[in-house]
TORKOL-4160 file (C-alpha; in steps of 0.2 Angstrom, whole numbers, padded with zeros to 4 digits, m for minus):
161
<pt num="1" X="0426" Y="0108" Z="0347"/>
<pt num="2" X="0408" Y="0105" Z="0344"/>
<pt num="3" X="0402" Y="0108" Z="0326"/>
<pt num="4" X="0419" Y="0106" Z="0316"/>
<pt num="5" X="0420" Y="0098" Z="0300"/>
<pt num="6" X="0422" Y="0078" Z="0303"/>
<pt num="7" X="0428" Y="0066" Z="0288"/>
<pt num="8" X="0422" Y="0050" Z="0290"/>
<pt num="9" X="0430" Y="0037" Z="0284"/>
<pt num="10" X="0421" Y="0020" Z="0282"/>
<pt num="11" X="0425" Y="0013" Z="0299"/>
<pt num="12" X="0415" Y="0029" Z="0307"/>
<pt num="13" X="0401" Y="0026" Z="0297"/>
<pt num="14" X="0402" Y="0006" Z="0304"/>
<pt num="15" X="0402" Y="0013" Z="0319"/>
<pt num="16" X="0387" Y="0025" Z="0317"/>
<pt num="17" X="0376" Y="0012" Z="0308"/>
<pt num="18" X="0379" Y="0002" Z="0321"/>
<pt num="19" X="0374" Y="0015" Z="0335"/>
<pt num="20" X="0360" Y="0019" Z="0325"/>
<pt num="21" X="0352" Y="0000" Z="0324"/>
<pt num="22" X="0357" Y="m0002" Z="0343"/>
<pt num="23" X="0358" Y="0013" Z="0354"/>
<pt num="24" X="0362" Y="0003" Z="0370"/>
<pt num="25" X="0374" Y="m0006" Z="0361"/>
<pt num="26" X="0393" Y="m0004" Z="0371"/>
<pt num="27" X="0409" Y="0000" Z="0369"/>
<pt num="28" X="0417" Y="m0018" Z="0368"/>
<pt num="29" X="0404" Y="m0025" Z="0359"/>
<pt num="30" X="0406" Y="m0010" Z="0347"/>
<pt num="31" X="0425" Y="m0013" Z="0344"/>
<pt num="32" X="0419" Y="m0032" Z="0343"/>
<pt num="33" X="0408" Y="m0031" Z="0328"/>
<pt num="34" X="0419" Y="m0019" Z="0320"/>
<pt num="35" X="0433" Y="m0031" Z="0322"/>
<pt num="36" X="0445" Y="m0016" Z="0329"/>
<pt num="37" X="0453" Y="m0014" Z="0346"/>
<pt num="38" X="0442" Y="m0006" Z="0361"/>
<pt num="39" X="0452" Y="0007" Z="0362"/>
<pt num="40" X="0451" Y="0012" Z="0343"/>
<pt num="41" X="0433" Y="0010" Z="0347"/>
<pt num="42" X="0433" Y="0021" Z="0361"/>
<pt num="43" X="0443" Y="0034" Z="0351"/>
<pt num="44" X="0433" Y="0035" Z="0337"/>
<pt num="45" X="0419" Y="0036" Z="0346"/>
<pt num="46" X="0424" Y="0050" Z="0359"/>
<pt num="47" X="0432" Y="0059" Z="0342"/>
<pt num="48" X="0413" Y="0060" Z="0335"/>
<pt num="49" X="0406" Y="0066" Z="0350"/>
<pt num="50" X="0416" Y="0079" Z="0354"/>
<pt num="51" X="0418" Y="0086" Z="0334"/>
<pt num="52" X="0398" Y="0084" Z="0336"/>
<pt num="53" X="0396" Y="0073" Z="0325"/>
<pt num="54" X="0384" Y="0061" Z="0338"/>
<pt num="55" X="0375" Y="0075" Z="0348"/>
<pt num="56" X="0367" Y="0062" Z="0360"/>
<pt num="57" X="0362" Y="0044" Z="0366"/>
<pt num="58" X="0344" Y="0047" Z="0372"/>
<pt num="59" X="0328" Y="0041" Z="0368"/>
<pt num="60" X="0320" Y="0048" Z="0350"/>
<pt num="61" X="0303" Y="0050" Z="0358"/>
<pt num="62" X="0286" Y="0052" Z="0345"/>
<pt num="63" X="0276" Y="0066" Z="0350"/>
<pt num="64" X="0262" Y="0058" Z="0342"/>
<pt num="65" X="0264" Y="0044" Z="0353"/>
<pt num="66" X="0264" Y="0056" Z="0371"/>
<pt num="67" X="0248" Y="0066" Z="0364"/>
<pt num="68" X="0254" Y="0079" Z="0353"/>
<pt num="69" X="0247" Y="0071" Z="0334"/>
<pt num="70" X="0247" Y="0090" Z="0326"/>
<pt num="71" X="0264" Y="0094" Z="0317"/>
<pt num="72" X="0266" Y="0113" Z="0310"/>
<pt num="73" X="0280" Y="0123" Z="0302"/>
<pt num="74" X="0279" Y="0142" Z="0308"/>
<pt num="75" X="0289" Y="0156" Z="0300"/>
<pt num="76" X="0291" Y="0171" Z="0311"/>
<pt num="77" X="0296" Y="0187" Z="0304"/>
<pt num="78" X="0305" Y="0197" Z="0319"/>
<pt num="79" X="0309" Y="0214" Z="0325"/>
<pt num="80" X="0328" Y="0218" Z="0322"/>
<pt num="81" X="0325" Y="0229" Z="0337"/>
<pt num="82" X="0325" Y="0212" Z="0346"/>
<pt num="83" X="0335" Y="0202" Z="0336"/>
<pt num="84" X="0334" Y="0185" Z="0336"/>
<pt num="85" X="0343" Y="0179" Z="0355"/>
<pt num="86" X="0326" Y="0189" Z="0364"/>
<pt num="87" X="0316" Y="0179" Z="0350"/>
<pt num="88" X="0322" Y="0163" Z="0353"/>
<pt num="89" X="0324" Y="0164" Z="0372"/>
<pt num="90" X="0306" Y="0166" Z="0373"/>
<pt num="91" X="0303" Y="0152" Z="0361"/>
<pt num="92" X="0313" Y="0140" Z="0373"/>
<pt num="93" X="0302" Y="0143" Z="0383"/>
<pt num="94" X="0287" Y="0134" Z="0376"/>
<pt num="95" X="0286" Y="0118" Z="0376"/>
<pt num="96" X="0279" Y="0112" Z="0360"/>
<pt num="97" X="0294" Y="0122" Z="0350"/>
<pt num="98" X="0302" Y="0107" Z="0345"/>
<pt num="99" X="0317" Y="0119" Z="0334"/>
<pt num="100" X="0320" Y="0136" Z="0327"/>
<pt num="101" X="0332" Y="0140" Z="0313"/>
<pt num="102" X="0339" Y="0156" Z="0307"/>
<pt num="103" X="0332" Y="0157" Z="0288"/>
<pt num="104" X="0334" Y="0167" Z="0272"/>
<pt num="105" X="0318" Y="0173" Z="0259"/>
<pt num="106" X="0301" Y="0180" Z="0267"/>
<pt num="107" X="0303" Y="0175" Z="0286"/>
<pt num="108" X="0318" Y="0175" Z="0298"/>
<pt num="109" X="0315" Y="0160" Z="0310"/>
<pt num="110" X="0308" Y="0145" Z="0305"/>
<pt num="111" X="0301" Y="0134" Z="0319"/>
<pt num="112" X="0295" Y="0115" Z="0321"/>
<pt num="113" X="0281" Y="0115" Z="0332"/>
<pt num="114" X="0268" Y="0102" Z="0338"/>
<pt num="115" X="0249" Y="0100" Z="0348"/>
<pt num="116" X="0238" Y="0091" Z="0355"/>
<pt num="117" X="0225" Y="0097" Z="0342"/>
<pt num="118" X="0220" Y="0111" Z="0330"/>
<pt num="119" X="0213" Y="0119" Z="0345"/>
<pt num="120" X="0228" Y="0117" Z="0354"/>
<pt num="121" X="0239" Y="0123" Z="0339"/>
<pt num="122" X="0231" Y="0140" Z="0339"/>
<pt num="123" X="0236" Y="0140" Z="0360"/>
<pt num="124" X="0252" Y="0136" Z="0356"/>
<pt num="125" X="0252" Y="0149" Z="0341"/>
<pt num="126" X="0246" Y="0165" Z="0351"/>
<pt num="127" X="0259" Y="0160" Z="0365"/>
<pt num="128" X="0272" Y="0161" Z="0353"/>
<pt num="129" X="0266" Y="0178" Z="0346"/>
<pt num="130" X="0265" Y="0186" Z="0361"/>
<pt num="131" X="0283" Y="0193" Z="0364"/>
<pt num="132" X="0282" Y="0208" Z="0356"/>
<pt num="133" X="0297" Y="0207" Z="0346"/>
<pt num="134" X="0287" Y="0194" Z="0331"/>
<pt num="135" X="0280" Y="0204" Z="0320"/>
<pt num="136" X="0273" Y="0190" Z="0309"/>
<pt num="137" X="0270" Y="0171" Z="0308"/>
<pt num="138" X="0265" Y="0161" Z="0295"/>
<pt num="139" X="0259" Y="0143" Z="0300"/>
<pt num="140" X="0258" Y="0127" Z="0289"/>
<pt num="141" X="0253" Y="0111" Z="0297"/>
<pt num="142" X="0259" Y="0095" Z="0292"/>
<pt num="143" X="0245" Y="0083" Z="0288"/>
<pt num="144" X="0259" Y="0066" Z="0285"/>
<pt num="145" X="0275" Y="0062" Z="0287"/>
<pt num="146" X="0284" Y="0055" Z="0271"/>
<pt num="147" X="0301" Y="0053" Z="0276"/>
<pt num="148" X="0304" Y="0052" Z="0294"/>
<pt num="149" X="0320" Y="0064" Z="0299"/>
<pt num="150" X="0336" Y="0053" Z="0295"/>
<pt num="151" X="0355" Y="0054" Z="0293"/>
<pt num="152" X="0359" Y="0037" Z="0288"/>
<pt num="153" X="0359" Y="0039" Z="0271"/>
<pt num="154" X="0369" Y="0056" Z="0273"/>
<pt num="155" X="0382" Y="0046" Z="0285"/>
<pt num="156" X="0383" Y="0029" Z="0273"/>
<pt num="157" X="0386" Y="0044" Z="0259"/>
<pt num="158" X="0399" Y="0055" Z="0268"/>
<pt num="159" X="0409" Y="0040" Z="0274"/>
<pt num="160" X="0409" Y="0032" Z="0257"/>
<pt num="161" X="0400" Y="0016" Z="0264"/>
């Protein structure tokens, strides 16, 4: 069920807000501050998860914070001998590809990767070149961050909030 549409109405987006200041927050005190029953609470809840809507409760970790200050965006231009499941499987397998998305224009794959530093960057960069079925990549690296990866915004608009 993962990945269908979801309409949120205006209680789901609460609910989210409220998830999103307050991670550890709980069911009950969830349906609470909502002013709805537990179970309406639960219900919603459980309906967001499993329509992916809420694909996790863990911690947001900063890879700046653990050691890993260098952000880069890498296009790959792959084989179609390959195609892209061999590509990506390999770049699973690296620790420091944080994403990869299927793209359209000059690339096929665009990856979000981090390191420790430029040095590290270029490590990180011939590992992922090895496999045999990239034919190209293309690195930019970030120098800041303007506006952190969010969804509130998208949510308080999608929900009519």
């Amino acid at each position: 069920m993962a990945g269908q549409d979801v309409q949120l109405d205006a209680l789901d987006g609460q609910l989210l807000a409220l998830l999103a200041e307050e991670p550890r927050i709980g069911v009950l005190e969830l349906s609470r501050r909502l002013a709805v029953a537990r179970g309406t609470a639960q219900a919603r809840l459980d309906k967001l998860i499993a329509r992916g809507a809420i694909r996790g409760f863990g911690p947001e970790v900063s890879p700046a914070a653990i050691g890993y200050g260098v952000m880069s965006f890498v296009t790959l231009e792959i084989s179609q001998r390959y195609g892209h499941p061999a590509v990506t499987a390999h770049l699973a397998d690296i620790p420091e590809v944080l994403e990869a998305h299927t793209i359209t224009g000059s690339g096929d794959l665009m990856c979000r990767i981090v390191a420790r530093s430029n040095a590290d960057l270029q490590r990180v960069i011939d590992e992922i070149v090895t496999y045999e079925g990239i034919l190209r990549a293309s690195t930019i690296i970030a120098l800041a961050e303007q506006i952190p990866y969010r969804t509130m915004p998208l949510v308080k608009a999608a929900s009519g909030a």
